[in-house]
LUMDO-899091 format. One line per 8 residues: number of its first residue (from 1); their letters; for each residue x, y, z of N, C-alpha, C. Coordinates in nm, 3 decimals, decimal comma, padded with zeros to 5 digits. Layout:
NUM = A = X Y Z X Y Z X Y Z ~ ...
***
This chain:
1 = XXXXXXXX = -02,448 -01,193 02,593 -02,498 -01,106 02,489 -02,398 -01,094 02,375 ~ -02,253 -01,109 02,390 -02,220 -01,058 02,316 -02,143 -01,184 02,210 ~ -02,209 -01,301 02,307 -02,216 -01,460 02,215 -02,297 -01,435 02,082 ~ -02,439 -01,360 02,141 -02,489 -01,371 02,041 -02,490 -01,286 01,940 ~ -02,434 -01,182 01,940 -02,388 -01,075 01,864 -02,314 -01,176 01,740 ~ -02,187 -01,254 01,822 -02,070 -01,329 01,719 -02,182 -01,468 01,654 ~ -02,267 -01,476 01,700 -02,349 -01,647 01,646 -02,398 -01,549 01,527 ~ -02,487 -01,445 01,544 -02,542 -01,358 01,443 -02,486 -01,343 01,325
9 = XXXXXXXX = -02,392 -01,285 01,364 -02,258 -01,331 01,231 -02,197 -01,406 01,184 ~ -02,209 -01,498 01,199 -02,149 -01,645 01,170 -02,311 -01,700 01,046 ~ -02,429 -01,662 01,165 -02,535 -01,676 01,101 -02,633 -01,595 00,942 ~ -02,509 -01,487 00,933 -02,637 -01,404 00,841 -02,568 -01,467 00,713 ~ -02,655 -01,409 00,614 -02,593 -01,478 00,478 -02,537 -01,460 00,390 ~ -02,478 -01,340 00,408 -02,381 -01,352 00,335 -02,273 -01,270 00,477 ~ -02,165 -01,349 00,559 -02,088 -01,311 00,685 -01,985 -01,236 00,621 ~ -01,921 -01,105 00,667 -01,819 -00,998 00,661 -01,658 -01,100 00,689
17 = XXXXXXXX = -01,611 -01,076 00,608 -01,487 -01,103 00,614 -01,378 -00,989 00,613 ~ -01,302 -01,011 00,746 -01,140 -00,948 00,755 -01,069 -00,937 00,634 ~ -01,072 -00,806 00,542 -01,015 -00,779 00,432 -00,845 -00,854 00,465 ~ -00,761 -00,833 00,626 -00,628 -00,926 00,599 -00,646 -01,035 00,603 ~ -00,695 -01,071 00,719 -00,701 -01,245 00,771 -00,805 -01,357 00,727 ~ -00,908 -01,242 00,652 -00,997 -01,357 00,641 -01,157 -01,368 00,733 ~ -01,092 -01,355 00,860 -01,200 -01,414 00,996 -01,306 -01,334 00,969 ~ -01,421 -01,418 01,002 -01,599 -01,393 00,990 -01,537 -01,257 01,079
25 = XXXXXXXX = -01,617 -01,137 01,026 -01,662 -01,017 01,139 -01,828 -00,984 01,080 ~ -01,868 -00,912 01,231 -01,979 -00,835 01,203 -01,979 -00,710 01,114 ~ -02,080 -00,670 01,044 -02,064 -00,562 00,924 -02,061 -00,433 01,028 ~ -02,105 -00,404 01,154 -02,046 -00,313 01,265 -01,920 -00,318 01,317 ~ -01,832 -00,414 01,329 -01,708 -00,403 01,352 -01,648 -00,306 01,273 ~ -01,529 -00,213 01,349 -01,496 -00,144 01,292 -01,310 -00,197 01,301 ~ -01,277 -00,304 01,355 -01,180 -00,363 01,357 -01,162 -00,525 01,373 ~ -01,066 -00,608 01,347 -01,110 -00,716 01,325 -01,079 -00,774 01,456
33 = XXXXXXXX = -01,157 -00,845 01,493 -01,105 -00,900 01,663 -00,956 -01,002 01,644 ~ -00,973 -01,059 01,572 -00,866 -01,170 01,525 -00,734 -01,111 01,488 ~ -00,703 -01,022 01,419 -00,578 -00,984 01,355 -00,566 -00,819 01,417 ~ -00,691 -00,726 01,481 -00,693 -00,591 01,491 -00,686 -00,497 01,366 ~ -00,689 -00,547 01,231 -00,667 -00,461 01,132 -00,800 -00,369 01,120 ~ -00,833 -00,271 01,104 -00,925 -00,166 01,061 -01,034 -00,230 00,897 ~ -01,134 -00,186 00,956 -01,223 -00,209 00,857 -01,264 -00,087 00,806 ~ -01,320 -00,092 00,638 -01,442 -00,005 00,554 -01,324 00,155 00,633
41 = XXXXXXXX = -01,371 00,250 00,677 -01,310 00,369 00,707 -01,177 00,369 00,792 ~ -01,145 00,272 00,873 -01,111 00,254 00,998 -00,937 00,195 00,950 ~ -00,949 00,176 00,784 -00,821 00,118 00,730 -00,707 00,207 00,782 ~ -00,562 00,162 00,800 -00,475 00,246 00,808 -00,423 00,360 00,712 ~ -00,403 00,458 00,708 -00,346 00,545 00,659 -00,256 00,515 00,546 ~ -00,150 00,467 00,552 -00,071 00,403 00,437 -00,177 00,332 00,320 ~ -00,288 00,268 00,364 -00,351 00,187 00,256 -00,444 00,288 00,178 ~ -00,490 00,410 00,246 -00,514 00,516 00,139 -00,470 00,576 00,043
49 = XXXXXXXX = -00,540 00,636 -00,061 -00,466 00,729 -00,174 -00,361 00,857 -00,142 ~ -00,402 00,918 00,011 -00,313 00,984 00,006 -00,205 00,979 00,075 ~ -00,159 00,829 00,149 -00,115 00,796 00,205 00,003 00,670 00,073 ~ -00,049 00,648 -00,010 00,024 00,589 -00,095 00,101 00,717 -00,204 ~ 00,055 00,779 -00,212 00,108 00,894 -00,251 00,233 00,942 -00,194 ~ 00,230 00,967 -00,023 00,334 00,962 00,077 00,433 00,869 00,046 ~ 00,403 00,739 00,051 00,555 00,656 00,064 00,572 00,652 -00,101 ~ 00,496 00,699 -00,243 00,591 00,675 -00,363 00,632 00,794 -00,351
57 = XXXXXXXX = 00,662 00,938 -00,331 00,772 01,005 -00,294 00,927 00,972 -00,177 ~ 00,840 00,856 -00,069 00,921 00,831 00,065 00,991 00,731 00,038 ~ 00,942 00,621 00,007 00,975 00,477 -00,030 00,998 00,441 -00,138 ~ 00,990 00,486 -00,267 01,004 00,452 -00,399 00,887 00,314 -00,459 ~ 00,984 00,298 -00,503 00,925 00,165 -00,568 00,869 00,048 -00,430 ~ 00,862 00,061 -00,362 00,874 -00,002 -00,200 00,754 00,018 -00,159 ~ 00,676 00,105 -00,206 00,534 00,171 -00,199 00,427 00,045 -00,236 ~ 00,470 -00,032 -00,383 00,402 -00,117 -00,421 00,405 -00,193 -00,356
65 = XXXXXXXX = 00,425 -00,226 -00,229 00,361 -00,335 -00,137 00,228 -00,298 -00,076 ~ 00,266 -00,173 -00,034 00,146 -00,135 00,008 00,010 -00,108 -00,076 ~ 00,082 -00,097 -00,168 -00,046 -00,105 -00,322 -00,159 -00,174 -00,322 ~ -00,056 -00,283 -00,363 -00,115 -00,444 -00,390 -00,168 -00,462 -00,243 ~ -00,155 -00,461 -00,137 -00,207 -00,495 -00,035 -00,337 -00,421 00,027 ~ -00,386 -00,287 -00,049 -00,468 -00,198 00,025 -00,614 -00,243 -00,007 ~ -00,715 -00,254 00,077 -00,832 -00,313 00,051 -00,899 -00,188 00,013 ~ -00,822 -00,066 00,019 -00,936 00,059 -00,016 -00,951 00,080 -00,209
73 = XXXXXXXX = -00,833 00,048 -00,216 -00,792 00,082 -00,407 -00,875 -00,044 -00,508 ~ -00,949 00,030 -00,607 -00,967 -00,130 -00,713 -00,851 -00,179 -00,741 ~ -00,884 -00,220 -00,849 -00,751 -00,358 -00,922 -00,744 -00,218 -01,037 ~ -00,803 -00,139 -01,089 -00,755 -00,045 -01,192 -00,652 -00,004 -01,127 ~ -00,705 00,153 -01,016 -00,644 00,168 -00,948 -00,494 00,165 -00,910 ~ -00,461 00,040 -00,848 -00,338 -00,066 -00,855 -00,243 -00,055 -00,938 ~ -00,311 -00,063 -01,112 -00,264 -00,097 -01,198 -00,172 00,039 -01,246 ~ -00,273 00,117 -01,203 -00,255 00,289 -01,202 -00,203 00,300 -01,171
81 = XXXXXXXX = -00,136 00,298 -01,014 -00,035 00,362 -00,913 00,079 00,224 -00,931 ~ 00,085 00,160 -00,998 00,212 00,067 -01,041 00,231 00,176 -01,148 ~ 00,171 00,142 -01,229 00,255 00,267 -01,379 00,312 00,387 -01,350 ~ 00,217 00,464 -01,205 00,281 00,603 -01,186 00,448 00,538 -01,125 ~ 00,429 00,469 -01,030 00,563 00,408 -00,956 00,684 00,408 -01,026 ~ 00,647 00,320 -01,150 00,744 00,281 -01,264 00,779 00,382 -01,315 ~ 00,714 00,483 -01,348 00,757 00,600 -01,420 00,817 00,707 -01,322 ~ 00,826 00,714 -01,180 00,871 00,778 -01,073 01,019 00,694 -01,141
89 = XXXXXXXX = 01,004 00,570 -01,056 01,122 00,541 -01,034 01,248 00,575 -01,172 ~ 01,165 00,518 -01,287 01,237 00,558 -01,378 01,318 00,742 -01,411 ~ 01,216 00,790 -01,387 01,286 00,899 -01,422 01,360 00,975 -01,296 ~ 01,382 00,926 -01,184 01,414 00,934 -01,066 01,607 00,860 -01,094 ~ 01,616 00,725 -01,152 01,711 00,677 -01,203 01,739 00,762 -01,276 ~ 01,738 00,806 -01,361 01,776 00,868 -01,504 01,792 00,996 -01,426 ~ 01,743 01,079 -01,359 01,821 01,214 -01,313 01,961 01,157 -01,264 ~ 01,978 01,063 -01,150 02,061 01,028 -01,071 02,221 00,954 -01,201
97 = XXXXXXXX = 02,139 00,920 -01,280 02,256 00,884 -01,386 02,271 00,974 -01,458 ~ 02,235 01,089 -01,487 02,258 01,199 -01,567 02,366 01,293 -01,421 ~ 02,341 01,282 -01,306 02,384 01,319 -01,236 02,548 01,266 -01,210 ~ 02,519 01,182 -01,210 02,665 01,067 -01,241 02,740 01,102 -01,334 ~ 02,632 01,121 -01,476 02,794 01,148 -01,594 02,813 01,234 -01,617 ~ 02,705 01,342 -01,525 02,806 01,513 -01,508 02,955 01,527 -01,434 ~ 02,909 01,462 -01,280 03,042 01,493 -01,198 03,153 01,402 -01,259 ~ 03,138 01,261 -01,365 03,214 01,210 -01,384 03,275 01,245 -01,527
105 = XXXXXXXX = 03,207 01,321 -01,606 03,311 01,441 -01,661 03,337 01,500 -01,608 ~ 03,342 01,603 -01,519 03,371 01,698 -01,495 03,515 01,647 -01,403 ~ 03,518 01,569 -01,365 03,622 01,528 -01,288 03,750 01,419 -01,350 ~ 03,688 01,435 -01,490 03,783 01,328 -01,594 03,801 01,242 -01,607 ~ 03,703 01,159 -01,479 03,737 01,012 -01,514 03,886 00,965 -01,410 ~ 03,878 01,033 -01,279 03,975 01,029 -01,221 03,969 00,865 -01,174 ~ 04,100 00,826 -01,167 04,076 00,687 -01,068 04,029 00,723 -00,907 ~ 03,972 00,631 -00,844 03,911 00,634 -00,719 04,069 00,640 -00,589
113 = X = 04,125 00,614 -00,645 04,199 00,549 -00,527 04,379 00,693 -00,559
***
């Protein structure tokens, strides 16, 4: 029975494809038999909005892997949460160097050693 479940799918016309790997699935699968990745609801957590949200506070710029990789986000989207990234990271740098040439006045420019 459950041959013919997988022939069915192989057979309909337009066959579900594994958003990672690729491999034919049924449009009921809720995971991919081939790779185990989560389908339609079933995606992991990280590949959501509020889960990408999580690692560009956690991960920084490091986030955009998971970006580009999430089958839940459009390509706007994407384009979106790259610009927010860039502008995190940037002004994330720029505290940390404003932070820098406080203590390094304040301390005169001592040698390290």
């Amino acid at each position: 029975m459950d041959t013919e479940l997988i022939n069915h799918a192989f057979n309909e016309a337009k066959p579900y494809a594994c958003w990672s790997c690729g491999a034919h699935i049924s449009a009921r699968d809720n995971y991919c038999s081939r790779c185990g990745k989560g389908q339609g609801s079933f995606v992991d957590w990280y590949y959501k909005h509020l889960g990408i949200l999580i690692l560009i506070f956690g991960a920084g710029p490091f986030a955009l892997y998971f970006v580009w990789r999430s089958p839940v986000l459009s390509r706007n989207a994407k384009w979106i949460y790259t610009a927010v990234v860039a502008m995190f990271t940037w002004y994330v740098g720029r505290v940390f160097y404003n932070v820098w040439t406080f203590f390094h006045n304040i301390l005169g420019a001592m040698p390290l050693q």
